[in-house]
DRENKERO-794681 format. One record per residue: residue in three letters; x, y, z negated of N, C-alpha, C in turn. Coordinates in pm, whole numbers, padded with zeros to 5 digits, always signed. Atoms other than C-alpha are relative to their C-alpha. Layout:
<atoms>
ALAXYZXYZXYZ ...
</atoms>
This chain:
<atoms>
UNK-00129-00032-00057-01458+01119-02195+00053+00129-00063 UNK-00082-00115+00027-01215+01371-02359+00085+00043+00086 UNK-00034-00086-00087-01177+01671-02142+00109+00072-00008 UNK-00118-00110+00030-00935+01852-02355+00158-00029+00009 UNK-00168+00053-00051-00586+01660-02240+00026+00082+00080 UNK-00082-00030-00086-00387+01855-02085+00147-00042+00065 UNK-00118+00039-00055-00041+01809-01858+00117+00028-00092 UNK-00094-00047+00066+00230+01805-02102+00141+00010+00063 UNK-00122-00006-00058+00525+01694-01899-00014-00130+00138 UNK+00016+00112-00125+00619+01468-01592+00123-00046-00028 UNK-00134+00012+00022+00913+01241-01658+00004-00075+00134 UNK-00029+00055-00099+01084+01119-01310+00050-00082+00003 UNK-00092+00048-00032+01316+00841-01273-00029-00129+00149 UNK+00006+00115-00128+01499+00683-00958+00055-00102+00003 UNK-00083+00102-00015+01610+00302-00921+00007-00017+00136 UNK-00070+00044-00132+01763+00102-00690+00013-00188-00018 UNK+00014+00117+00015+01596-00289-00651+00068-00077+00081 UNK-00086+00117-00071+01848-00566-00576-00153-00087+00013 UNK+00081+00102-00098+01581-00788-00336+00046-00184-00044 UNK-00038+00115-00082+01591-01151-00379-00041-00077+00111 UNK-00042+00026-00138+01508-01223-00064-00024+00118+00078 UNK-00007-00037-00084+01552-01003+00199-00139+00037+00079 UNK+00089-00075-00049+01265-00749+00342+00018-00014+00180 UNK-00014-00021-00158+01284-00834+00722-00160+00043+00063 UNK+00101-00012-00064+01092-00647+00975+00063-00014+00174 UNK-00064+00054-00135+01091-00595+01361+00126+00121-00003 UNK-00106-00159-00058+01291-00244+01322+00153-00027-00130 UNK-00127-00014+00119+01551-00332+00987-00072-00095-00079 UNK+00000+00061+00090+01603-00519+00735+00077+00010-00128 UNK-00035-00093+00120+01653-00432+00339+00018-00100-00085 UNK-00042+00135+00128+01859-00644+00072-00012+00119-00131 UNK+00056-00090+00069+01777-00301-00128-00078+00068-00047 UNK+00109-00096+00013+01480-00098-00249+00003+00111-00043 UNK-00010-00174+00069+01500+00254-00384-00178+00019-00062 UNK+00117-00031+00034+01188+00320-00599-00004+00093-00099 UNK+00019-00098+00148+01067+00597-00842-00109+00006-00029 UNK+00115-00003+00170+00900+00629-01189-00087+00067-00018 UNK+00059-00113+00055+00653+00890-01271-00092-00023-00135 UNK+00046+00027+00095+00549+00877-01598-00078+00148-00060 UNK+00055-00136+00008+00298+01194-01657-00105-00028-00160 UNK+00052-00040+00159+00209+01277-02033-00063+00090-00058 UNK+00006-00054-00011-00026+01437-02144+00055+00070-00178 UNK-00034-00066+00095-00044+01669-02447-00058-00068-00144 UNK+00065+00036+00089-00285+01423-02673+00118-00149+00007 UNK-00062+00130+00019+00018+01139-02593-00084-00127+00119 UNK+00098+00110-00119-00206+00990-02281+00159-00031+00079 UNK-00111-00007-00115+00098+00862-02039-00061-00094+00133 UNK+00027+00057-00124-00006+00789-01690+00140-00025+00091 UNK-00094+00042-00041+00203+00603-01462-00039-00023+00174 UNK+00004+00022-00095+00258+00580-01096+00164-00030+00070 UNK-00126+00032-00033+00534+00489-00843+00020-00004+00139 UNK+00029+00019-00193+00642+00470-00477+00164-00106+00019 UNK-00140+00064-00058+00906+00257-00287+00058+00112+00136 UNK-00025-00107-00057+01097+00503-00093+00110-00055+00140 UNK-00040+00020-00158+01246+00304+00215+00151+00046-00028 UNK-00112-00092-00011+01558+00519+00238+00056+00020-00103 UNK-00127-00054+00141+01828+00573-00030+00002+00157+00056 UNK-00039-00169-00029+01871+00951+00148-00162+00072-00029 UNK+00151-00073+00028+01471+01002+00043-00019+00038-00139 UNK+00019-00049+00173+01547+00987-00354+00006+00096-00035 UNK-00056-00125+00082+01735+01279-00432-00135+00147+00077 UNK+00082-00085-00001+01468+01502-00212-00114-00006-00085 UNK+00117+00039+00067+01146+01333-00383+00018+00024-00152 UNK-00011-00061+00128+01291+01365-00743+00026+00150-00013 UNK-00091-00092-00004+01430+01695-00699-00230+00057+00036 UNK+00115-00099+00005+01003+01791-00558-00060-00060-00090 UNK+00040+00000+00127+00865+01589-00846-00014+00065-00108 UNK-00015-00071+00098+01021+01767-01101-00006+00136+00006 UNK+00048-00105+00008+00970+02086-00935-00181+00022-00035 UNK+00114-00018-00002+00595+02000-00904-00063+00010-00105 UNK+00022+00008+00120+00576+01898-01257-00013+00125-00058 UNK+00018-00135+00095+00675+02251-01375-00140+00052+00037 UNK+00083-00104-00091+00376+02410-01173-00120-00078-00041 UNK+00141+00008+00057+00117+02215-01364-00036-00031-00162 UNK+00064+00019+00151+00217+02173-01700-00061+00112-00078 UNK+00069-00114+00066-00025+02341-01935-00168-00086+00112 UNK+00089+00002-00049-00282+02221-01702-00115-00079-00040 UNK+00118+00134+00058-00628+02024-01798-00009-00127+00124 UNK-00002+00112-00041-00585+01684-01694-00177-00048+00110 UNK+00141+00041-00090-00817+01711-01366+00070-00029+00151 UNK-00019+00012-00150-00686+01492-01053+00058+00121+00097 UNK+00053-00086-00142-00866+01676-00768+00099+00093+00002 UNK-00057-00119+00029-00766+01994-00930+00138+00064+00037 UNK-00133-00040-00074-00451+01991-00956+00087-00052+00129 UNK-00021+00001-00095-00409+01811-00661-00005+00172+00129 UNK+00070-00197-00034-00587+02181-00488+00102+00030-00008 UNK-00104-00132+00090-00343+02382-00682+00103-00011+00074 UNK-00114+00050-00065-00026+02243-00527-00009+00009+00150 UNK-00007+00055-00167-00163+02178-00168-00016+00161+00022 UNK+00009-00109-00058-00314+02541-00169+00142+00143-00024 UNK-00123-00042-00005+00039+02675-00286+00103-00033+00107 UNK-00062+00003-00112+00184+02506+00014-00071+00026+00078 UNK+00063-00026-00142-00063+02607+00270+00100+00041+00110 UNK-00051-00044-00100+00167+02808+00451+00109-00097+00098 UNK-00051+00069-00044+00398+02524+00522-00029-00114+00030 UNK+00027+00109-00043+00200+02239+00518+00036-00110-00103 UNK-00068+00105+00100+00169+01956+00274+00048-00153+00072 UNK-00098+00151-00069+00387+01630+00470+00091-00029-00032 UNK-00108+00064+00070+00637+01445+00420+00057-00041-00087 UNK-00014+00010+00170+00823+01426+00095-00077+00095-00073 UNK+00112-00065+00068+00610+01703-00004-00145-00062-00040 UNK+00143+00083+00057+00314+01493+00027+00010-00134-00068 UNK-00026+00111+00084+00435+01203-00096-00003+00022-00153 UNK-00010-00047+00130+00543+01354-00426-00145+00093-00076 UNK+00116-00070+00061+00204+01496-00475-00070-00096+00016 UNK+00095+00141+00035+00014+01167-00430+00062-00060-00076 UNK-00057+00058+00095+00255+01043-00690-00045+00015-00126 UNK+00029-00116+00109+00170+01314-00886-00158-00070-00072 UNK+00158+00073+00029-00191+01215-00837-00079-00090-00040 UNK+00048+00111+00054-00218+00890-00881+00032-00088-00142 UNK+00008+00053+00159-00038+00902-01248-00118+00084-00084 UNK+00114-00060+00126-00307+01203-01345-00133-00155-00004 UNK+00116+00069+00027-00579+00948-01252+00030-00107-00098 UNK-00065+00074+00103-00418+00717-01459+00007+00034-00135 UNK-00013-00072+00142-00393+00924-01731-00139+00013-00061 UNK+00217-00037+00022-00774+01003-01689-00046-00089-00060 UNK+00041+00163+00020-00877+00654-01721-00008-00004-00133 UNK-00031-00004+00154-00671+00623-02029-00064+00083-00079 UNK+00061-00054+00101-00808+00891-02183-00173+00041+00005 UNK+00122+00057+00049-01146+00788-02125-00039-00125-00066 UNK-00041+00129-00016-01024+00441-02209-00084-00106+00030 UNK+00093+00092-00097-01214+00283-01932+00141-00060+00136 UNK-00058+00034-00063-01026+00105-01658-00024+00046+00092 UNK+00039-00095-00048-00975+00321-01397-00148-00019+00131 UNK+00104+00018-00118-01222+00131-01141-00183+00034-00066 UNK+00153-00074+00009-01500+00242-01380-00032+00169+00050 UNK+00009-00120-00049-01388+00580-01333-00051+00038+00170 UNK+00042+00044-00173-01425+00520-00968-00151-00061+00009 UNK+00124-00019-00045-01802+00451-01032-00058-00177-00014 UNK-00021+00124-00013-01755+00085-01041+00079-00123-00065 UNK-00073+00051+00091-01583-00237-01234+00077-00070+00085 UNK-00040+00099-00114-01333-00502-01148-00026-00075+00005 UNK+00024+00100-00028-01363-00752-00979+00097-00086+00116 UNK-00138+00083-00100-01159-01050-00746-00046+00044+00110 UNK-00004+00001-00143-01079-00977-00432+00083-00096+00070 UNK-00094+00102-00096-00910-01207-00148+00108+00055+00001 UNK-00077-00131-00024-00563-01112-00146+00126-00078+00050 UNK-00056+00099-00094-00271-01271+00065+00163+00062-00022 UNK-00142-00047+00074+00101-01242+00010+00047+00018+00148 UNK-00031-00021-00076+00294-01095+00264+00185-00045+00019 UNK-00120+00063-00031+00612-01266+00413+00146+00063-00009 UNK-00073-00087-00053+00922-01116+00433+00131-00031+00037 UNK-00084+00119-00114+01141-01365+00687-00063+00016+00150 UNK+00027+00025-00122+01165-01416+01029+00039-00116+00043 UNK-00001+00113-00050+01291-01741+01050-00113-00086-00021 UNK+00113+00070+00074+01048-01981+01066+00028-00143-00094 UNK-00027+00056+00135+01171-02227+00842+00013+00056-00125 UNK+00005-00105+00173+01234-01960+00552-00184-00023+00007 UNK+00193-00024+00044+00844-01856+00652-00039-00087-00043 UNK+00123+00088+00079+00685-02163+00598+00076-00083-00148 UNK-00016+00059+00184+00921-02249+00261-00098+00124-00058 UNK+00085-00130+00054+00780-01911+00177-00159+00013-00026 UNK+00190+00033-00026+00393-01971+00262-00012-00103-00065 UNK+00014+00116+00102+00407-02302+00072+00005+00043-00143 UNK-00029-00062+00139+00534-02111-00225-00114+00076-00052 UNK+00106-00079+00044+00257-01861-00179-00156-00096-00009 UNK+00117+00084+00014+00019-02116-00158-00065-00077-00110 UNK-00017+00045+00160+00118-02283-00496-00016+00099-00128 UNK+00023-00067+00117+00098-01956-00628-00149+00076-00035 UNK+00146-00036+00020-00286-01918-00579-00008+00095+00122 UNK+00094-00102-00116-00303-01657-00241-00071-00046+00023 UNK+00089+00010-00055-00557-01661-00015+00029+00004+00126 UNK-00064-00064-00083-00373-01578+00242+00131+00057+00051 UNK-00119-00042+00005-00031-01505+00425-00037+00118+00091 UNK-00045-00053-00161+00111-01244+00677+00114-00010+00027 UNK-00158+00019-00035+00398-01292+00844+00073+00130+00119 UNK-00074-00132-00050+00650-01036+01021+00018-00037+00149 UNK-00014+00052-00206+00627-01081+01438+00049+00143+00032 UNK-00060-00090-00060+00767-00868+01685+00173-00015+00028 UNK-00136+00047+00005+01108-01039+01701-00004+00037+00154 UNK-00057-00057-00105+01319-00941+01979-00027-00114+00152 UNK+00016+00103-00060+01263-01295+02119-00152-00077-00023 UNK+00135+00046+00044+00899-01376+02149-00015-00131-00014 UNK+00070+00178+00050+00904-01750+02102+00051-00020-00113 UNK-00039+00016+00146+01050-01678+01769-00147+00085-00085 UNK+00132-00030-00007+00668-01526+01700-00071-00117+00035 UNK+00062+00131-00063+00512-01827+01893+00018-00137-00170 UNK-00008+00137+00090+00724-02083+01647-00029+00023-00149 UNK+00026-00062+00112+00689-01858+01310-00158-00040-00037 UNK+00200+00010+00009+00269-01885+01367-00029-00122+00013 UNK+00021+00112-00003+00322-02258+01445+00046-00072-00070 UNK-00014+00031+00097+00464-02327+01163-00031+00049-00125 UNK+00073-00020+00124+00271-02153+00939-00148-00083+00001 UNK+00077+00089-00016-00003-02362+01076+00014-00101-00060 UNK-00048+00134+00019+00143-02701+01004-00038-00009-00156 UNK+00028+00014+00167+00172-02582+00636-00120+00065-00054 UNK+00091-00068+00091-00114-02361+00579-00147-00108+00039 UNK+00157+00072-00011-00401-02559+00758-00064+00083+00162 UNK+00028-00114-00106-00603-02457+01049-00069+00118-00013 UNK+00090-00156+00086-00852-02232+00820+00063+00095-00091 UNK-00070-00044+00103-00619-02077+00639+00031+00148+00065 UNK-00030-00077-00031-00633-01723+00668+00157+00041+00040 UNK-00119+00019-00012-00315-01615+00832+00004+00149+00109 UNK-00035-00155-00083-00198-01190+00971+00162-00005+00006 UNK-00136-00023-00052+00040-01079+01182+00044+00147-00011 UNK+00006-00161+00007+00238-00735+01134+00156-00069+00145 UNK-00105-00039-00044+00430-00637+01401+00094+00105+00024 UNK-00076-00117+00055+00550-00314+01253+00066+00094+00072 UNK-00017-00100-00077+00517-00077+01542+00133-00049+00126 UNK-00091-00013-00075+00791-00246+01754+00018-00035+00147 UNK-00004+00062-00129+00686-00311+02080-00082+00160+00091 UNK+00067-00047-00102+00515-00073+02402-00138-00029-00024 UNK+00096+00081-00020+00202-00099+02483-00069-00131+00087 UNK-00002+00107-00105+00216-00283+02788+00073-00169-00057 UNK-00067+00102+00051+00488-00516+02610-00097-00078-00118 UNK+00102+00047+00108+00208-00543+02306-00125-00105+00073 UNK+00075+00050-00024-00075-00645+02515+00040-00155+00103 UNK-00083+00151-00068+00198-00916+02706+00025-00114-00087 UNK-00056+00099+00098+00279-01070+02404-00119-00030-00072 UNK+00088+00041+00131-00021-01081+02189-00107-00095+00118 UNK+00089+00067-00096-00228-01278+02521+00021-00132-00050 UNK+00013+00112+00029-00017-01602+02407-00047-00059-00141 UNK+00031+00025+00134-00082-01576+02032-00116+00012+00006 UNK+00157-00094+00028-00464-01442+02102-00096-00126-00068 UNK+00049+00116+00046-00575-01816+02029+00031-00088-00085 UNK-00050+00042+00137-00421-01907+01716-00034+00000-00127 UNK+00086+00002+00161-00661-01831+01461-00004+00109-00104 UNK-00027-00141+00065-00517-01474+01332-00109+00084-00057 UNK+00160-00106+00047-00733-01287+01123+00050+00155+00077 UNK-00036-00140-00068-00552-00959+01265+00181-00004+00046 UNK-00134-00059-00086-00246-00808+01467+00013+00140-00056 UNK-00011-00126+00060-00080-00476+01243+00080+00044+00108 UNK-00147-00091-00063+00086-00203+01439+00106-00049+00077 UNK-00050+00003-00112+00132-00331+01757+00107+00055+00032 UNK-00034-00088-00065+00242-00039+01870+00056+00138-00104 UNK-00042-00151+00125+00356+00352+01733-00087+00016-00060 UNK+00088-00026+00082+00172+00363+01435-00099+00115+00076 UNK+00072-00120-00065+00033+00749+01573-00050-00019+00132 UNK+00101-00007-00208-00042+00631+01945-00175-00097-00022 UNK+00096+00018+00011-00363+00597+01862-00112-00095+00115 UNK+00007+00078-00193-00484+00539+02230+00017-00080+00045 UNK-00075+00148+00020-00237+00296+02283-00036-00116-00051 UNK+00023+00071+00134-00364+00118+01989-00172-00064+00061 UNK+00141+00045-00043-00759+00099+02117+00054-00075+00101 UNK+00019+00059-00107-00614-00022+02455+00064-00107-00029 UNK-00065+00122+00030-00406-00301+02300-00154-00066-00080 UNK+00078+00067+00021-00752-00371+02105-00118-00022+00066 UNK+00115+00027-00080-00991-00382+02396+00105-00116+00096 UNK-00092+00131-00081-00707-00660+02571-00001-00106-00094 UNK+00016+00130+00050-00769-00908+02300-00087-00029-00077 UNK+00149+00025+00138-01017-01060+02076+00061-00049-00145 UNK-00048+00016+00122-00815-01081+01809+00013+00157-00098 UNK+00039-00097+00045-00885-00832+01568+00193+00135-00076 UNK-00155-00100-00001-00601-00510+01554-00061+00079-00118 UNK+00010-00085+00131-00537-00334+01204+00121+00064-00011 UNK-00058-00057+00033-00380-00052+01163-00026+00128-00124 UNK+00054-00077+00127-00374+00266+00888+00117+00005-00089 UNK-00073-00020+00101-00078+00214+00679+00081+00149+00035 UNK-00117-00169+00004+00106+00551+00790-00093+00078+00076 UNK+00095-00128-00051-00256+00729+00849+00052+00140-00117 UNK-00048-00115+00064-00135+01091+00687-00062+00072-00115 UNK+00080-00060+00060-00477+01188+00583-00105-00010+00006 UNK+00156+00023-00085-00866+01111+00570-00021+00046+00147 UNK+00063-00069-00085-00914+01360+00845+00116-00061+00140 UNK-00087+00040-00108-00591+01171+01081-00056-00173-00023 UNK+00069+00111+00005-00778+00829+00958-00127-00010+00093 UNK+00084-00005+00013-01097+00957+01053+00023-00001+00204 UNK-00047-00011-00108-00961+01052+01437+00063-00138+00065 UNK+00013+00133-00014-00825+00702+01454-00157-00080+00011 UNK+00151+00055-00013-01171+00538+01397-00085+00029+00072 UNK+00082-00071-00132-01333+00767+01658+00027-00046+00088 UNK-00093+00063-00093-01085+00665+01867-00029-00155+00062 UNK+00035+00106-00011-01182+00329+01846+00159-00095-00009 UNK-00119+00006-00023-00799+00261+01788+00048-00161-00062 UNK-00042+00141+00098-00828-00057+01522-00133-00040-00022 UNK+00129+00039+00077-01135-00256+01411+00040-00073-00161 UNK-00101+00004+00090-00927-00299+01073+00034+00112-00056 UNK-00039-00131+00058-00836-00026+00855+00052-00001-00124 UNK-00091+00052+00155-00568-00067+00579+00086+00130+00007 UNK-00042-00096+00045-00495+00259+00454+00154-00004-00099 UNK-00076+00001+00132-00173+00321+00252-00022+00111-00116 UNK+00020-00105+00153-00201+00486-00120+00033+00128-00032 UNK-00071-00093+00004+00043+00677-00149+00050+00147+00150 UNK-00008-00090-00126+00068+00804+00273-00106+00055+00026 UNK+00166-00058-00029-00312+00865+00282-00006+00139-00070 UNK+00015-00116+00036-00256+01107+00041-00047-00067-00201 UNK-00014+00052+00176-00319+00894-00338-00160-00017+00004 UNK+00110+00085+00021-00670+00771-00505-00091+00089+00065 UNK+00099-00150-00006-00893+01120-00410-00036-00104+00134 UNK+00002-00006-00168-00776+01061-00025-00036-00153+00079 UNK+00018+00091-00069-00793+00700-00010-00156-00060+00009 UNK+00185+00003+00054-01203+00733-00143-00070+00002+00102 UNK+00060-00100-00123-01244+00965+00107-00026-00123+00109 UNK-00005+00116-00126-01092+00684+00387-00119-00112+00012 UNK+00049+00129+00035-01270+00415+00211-00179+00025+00103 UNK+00152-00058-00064-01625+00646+00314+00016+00000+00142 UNK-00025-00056-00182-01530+00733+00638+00005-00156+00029 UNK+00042+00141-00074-01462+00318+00745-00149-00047-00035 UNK+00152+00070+00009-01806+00229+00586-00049+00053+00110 UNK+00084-00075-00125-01947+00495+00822+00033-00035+00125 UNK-00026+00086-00130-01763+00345+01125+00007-00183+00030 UNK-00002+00165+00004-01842+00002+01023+00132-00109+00014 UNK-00146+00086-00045-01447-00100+00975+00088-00053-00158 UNK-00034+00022+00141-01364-00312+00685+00135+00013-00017 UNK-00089-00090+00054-01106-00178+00468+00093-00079-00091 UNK-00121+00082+00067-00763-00332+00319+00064+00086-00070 UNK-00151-00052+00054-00474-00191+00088+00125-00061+00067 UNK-00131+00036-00021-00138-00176+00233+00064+00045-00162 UNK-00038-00001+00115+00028-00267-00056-00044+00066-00101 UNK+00047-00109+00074+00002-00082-00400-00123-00087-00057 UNK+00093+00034+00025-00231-00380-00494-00080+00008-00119 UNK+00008+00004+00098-00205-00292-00836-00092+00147-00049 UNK+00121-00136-00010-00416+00030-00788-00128-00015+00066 UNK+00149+00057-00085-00618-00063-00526-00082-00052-00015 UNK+00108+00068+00058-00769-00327-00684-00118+00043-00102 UNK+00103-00103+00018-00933-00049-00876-00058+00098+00088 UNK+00084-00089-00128-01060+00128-00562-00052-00095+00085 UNK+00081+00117-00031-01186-00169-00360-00096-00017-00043 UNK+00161+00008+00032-01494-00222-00559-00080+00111+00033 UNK+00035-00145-00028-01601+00111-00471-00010-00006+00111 UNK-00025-00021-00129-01548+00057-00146-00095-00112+00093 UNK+00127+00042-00058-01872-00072+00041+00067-00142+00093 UNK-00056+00095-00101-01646-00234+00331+00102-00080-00005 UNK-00119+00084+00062-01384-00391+00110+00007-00153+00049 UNK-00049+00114-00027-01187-00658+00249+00145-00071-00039 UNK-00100+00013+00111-00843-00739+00137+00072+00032-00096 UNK-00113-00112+00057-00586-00663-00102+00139-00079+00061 UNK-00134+00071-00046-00201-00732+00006+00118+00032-00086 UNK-00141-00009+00130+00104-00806-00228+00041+00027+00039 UNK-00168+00066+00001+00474-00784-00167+00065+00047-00126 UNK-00036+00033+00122+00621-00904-00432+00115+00087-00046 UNK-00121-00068+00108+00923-00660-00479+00019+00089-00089 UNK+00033-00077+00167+00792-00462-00741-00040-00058-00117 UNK+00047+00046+00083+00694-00737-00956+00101+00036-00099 UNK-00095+00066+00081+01017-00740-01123-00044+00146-00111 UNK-00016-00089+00085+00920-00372-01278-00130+00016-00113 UNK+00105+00024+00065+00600-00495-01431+00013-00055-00128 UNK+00015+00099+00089+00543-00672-01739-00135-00104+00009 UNK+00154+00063-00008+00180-00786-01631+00021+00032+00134 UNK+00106+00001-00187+00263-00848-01212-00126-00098+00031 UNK+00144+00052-00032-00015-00969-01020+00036-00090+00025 UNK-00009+00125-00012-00076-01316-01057-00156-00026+00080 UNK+00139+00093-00054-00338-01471-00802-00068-00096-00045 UNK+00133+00123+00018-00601-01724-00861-00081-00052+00042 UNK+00115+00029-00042-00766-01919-00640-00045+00041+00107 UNK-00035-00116-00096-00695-01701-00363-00085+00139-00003 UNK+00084-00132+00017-00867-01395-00540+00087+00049-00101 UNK-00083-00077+00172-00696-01149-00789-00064+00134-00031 UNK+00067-00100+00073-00863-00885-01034+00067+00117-00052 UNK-00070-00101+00049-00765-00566-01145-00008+00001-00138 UNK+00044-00007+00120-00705-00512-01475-00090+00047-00085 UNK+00093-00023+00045-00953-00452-01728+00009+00096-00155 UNK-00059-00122+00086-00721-00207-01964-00025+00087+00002 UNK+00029-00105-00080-00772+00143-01936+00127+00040+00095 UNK-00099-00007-00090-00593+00272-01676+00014-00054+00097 UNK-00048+00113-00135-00431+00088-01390+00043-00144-00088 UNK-00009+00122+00023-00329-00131-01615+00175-00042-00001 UNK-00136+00017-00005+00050-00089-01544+00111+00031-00140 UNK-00064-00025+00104+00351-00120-01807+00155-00012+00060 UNK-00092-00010-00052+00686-00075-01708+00121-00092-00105 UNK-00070+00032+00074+00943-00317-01769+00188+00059-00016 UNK-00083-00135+00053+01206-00095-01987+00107-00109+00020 UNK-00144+00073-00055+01476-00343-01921+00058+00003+00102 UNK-00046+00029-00149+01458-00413-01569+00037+00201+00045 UNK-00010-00105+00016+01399-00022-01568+00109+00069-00008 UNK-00127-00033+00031+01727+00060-01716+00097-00040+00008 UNK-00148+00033+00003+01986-00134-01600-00043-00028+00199 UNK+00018-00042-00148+01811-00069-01232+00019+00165+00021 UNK+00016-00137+00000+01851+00328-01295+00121+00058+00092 UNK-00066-00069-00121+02013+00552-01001+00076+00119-00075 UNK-00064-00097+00005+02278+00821-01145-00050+00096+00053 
</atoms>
């Protein structure tokens, strides 16, 4: 491995993905995406790449705007993760690294590791201790009717998953009821099959509604409830035997780790980029082995799938497809398993077309 790369520059850019179909959840629904670039270079010509989807059009202009400040504050630096992860967090101590601050520094993070890789030119899951290999990995829905769902689940079925999830929590619970009974019809009765219900219900209202679905075959129920009501969250999973996963908007190993004590999920699907990027999601990965709670990617499958092997209690990976379009190599399933690449790096290439005629002023 050549040590002597250093940070030469960070280049940012923000788009703005026209959806073809429509992102429905229980709280909104998005015919838009807002996503940004980070392309981090070093000084030997290594370019690591990372990216986030940013929800919000009013989240771009802060996140580029701390990118490119963050960038200044490490070029010159030797191409070390952790390190400069440190450097940055212990420059914000006084305020606290959250929010877009932390976001833009797991961005940061997860193109140095990227860069690393490359310039060991191993793929980064060796760097991680480990190679790739297939994992189960299930496409995630993004309809609420249930006729869209099950054209949708047929589609994903033809395209090799392993697995769907579909979006519950509709305002009208027998539109949940008919969504899960018609993904039945088409998927089979073994056919793995998760529910997110994307934080939009009570708890009382959670544990009312999930009693009639509890016998349907669900491999899990996401985010019942407020992602953070932790509490909440155990008592919705001691009311059913259907297994509750939450984790995608845990903050930080050590707000993961308080969950799992908690007894809050028997499920644990960390996100990449909210956990804190590859360091933090290692960390998570240790901490569920130790509480015996197997471990998923919310989204980001295209990284993950290099951290998963590493990960003792590895259990899924999860698509959604609206970043394929910026790939040149998206993830294609097989069989209902898909592999990480075996390039160095992540493996990611950005397609400079879609790229540039998606670019945000």
């Amino acid at each position: 491995m050549n040590m002597a790369h250093k940070v030469r520059n960070v280049t940012v850019r923000a788009l703005q993905l026209d959806l073809a179909q429509p992102l429905e959840t229980a709280s909104a629904s998005f015919s838009t995406w807002p996503v940004i670039l980070v392309d981090l270079q070093t000084d030997q010509g290594v370019i690591g790449r990372s990216f986030v989807g940013c929800f919000l059009p009013m989240l771009v202009k802060p996140l580029v705007s701390l990118l490119q400040d963050m960038a200044l504050l490490i070029e010159g630096d030797p191409l070390c993760p952790v390190d400069l992860d440190q450097k940055i967090r212990k420059m914000c101590r006084l305020v606290g690294t959250t929010g877009p601050l932390a976001t833009a520094l797991a961005v940061i993070e997860i193109a140095a590791w990227d860069a690393l890789a490359k310039s060991a030119q191993v793929p980064l899951a060796r760097l991680m201790g480990s190679a790739p290999r297939a994992f189960p990995i299930y496409k995630t829905l993004t309809a609420f009717d249930p006729g869209r769902v099950a054209d949708l689940a047929q589609e994903a079925i033809e395209a090799g998953y392993g697995g769907v999830k579909c979006k519950i929590g509709h305002p009208n619970p027998a539109n949940d009821m008919a969504v899960i009974k018609r993904l039945r019809k088409v998927c089979g009765d073994d056919f793995p099959i998760m529910g997110d219900f994307n934080q939009a219900l009570s708890v009382p209202e959670a544990i009312q509604r999930i009693r009639p679905l509890d016998d349907l075959g669900m491999v899990w129920f996401e985010e019942p409830t407020t992602a953070r009501d932790f509490v909440g969250h155990a008592q919705i999973a001691r009311s059913c035997h259907t297994a509750i996963s939450i984790g995608e908007n845990w903050r930080s190993p050590e707000e993961a780790a308080e969950s799992m004590r908690i007894g809050a999920s028997s499920l644990a699907m960390p996100d990449l980029v909210n956990i804190g990027g590859v360091s933090a999601w290692m960390k998570t990965a240790t901490l569920a082995e130790a509480a015996g709670v197997p471990i998923s990617c919310h989204s980001y499958p295209e990284v993950c799938a290099h951290l998963l092997p590493a990960a003792a209690s590895a259990h899924w990976l999860e698509h959604v497809d609206i970043f394929d379009v910026l790939f040149t190599n998206p993830v294609k399933p097989a069989n209902g398993v898909w592999c990480a690449s075996d390039r160095p790096g992540i493996g990611l290439d950005w397609d400079e077309a879609v790229v540039s005629r998606s670019l945000l002023a």
